[in-house]
N, C-alpha and C positions, 0 to 999 in steps of 0.2 A: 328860161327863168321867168316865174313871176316874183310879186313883190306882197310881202309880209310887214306892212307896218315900215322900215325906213329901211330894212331888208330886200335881198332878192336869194330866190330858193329856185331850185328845179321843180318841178308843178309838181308830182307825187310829194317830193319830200313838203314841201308848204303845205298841201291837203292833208296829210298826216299830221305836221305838226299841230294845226288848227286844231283838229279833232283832240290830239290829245293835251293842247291848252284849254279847250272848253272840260273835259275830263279833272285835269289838274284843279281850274279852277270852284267847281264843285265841293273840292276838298281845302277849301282854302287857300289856294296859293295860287300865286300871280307867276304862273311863267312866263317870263319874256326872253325875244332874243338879246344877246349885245355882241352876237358877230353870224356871221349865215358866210354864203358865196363873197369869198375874195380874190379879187385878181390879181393875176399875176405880178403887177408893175405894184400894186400895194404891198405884195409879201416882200417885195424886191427892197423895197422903202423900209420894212421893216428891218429885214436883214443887214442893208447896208447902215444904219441907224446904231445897230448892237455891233457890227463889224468895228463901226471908227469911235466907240466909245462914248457915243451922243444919248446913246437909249440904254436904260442900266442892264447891266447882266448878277442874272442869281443863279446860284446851283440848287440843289436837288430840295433844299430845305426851303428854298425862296431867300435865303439870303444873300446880301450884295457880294460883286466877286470885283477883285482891282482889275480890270482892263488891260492896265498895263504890267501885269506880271505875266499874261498870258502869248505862249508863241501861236502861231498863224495855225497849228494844228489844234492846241487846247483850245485857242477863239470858238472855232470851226465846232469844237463838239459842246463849248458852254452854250454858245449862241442854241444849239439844237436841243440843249436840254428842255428849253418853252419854246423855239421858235421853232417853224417848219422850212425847210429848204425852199426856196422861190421854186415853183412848178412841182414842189413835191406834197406840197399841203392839201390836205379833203379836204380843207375851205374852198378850192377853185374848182369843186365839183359838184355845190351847190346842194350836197346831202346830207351836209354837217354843220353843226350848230354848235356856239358857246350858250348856253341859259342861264339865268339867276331868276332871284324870288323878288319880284318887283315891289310884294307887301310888308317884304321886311329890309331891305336895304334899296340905296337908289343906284343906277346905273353910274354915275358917275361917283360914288362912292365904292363902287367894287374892284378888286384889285387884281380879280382871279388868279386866288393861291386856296390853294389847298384846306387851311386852317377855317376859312369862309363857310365849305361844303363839311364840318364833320363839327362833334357833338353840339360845341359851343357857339356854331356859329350861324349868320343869319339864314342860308342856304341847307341847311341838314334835314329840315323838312320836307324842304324840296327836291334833295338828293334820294333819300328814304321814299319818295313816292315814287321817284323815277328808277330807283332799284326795283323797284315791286309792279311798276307800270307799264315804263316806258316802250318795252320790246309786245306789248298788246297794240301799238302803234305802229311795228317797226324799226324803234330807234332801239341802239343799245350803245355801250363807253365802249368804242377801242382802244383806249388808253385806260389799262388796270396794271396793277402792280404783277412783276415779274411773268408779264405777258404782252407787255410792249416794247420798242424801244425808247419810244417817247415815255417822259414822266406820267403817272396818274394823272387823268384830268378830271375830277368829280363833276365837270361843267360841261364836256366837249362830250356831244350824240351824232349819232352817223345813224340814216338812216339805210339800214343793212342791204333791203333789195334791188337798189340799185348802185351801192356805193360798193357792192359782193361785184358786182360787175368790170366797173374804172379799177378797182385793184389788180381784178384779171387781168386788164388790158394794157398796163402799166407797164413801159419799156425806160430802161436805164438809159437805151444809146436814144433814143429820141428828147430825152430829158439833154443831153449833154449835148445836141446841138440845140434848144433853145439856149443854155447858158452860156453856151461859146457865143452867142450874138448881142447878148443881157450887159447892160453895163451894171453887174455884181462886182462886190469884196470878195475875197478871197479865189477869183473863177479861178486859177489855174490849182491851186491846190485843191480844189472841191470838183472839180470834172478830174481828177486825179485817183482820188476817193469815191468815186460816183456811186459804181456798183457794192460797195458794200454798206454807203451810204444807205443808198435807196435799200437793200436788203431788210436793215437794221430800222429803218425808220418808217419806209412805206407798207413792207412786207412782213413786217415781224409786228401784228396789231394780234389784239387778242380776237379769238373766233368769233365770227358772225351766230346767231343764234338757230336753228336748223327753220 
């Protein structure tokens, strides 16, 4: 891993990304990161967070959902509609990137939904150039409509030539003995569901670019 500004990236992916922040910026726009390589005990934090009700939960439109109408299996797949499973996220392999337009809204003003990245909003510029750019870099969205099982993400890049690889190597039962040791929410029902978790969510990304 190096480090990218308050970031850490796997060295390919941060060389690339550089390249195609100085690219971007040319054409007007501040690419910055506001999530790169996260580890494991932070997704964990996350998870357990949306698990007891402390960190909100939305569905597929970004809207709030009540917490407590939900049983231990609906939890389990709201929390996964934005969140990624502890140890199942391409955040923890240092190839993947959340982005915004640093020229037209502030990091702390950003909410990362959807509505942000498309006509109206301040990131559509920046989406639009990275539809048309990004994969001259390497990066491309594994998260696209009726090609993932994660939500769209118009913000989340994966840089391909190495992230084509960690997906190869990807194992369900080795996943399910780190969470048998994890102090997670829901561990018994979610190592229960493992494999067709991981199917659905690790394995089912839209195609890598050739």
């Amino acid at each position: 891993m190096v480090s990218v500004g308050d970031y850490l990236l796997e060295q390919n992916t941060a060389a690339a990304f550089c390249k195609m922040q100085n690219a971007a910026k040319k054409s007007g726009i501040d690419l910055q990161l506001c999530s790169a390589y996260r580890p494991f005990e932070r997704q964990v934090h996350i998870w357990n967070a949306k698990a007891s009700g402390t960190r909100p939960l939305l569905d597929k439109a970004s809207q709030p959902i009540d917490y407590a109408s939900l049983s231990e299996q609906q939890l389990i797949d709201t929390i996964l509609i934005w969140s990624a499973l502890p140890g199942a996220s391409r955040h923890h392999w240092g190839t993947d990137i959340d982005v915004f337009d640093a020229k037209q809204i502030s990091k702390h003003a950003l909410q990362l939904v959807s509505v942000e990245y498309q006509e109206t909003g301040p990131c559509f510029a920046l989406h639009q150039w990275l539809v048309q750019h990004a994969v001259e870099y390497g990066f491309y969205f594994p998260y696209q409509t009726q090609q993932s099982g994660v939500s769209p993400e118009p913000w989340h890049l994966s840089y391909f030539p190495i992230a084509k690889d960690y997906v190869s190597q990807f194992r369900a039962d080795e996943l399910a003995k780190v969470l048998s040791h994890a102090e997670i929410s829901l561990q018994s029902p979610l190592i229960e569901r493992l494999t067709e978790l991981v199917n659905h969510y690790v394995f089912y990304v839209a195609p890598s670019p050739a």
